[in-house]
Phi, psi and omega in degrees: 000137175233181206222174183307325199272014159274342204277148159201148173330107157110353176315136151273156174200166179243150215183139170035088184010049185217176163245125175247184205200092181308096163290298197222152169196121124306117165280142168218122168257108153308162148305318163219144185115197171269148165312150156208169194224112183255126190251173169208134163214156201227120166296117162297000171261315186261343168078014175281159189262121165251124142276132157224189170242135181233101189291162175334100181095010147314152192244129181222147172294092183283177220228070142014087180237136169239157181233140181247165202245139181229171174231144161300120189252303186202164148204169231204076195080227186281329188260151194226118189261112193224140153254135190315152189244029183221320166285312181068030157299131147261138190237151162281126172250149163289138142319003207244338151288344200253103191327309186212082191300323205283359227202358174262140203238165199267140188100319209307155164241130180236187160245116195247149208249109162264138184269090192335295203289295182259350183048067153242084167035101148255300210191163194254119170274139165230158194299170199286319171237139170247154167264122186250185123264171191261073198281329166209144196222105184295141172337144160266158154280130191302135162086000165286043201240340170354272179244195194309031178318133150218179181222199184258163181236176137228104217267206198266015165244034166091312195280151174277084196222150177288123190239155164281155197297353167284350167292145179233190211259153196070005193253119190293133186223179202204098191245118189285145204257017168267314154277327178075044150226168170297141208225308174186167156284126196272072194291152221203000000 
């Protein structure tokens, strides 16, 4: 058993007769009353998002996990394949695990996070940033430069991110896989 003053980004815990996963969490001491702890956690069978509240000093079941390190082979529909890169077991995942699918390139090395007690898959950590190309890009326009212009790309694994109007189609681009957004152009 672990109390609110344990929870940190990526704890599984058991929570409504399910396994969850801390996305997000504040502590706030009011001025007046008791500390709480306002969590964002995301279910690992459904991949739905829940706010809750945990007041001070809550006893909450933490979920006994080890991580392994894996590489992204292919996918295949909904599902997604990957191998222990030290066993060299493969295993399959839903997609409704995996933090930014749109954003896996085939080779990528992750960490899959297992539950010690059933050695089942709860979730996939992936690096922080990935290096994509750029497959398609509409042209920018000359004298759009005012401000923050950007327009959409698409890079080569099908996802869609907004990019600035000086990317062009073949350009190496550096995308935080936490947000899904453009981070900086790579030159190579």
């Amino acid at each position: 058993m672990a109390s609110t003053s344990d929870i940190r980004n990526g704890l599984c815990i058991k929570f409504n007769h399910d396994i969850y996963k801390i996305v997000e969490f504040l502590h706030v001491k009011p001025g007046k009353g008791p500390a709480f702890v306002r969590t964002k956690l995301r279910s690992l069978t459904t991949g739905r998002i829940l706010d809750n509240t945990f007041s001070a000093g809550h006893k909450i079941e933490d979920v006994r996990v080890e991580t392994h390190n894996y590489q992204f082979l292919y996918a295949e529909g909904d599902e997604f394949h990957f191998m222990n890169t030290e066993s060299f077991e493969q295993i399959s995942l839903n997609k409704n695990i995996l933090d930014a699918p749109g954003l896996l390139k085939e080779g990528t090395s992750v960490m899959v996070q297992v539950n010690t007690e059933t050695d089942l898959p709860l979730s996939v950590d992936m690096p922080s940033s990935v290096i994509l190309e750029v497959t398609y890009a509409e042209p920018g326009v000359k004298g759009n430069t005012a401000t923050n212009a950007t327009k959409s790309a698409t890079v080569e694994t099908g996802a869609t991110i907004n990019v600035p109007l000086f990317i062009n189609e073949g350009d190496k681009v550096k995308i935080d896989t936490a947000s899904g957004s453009y981070m900086e152009r790579v030159k190579e």
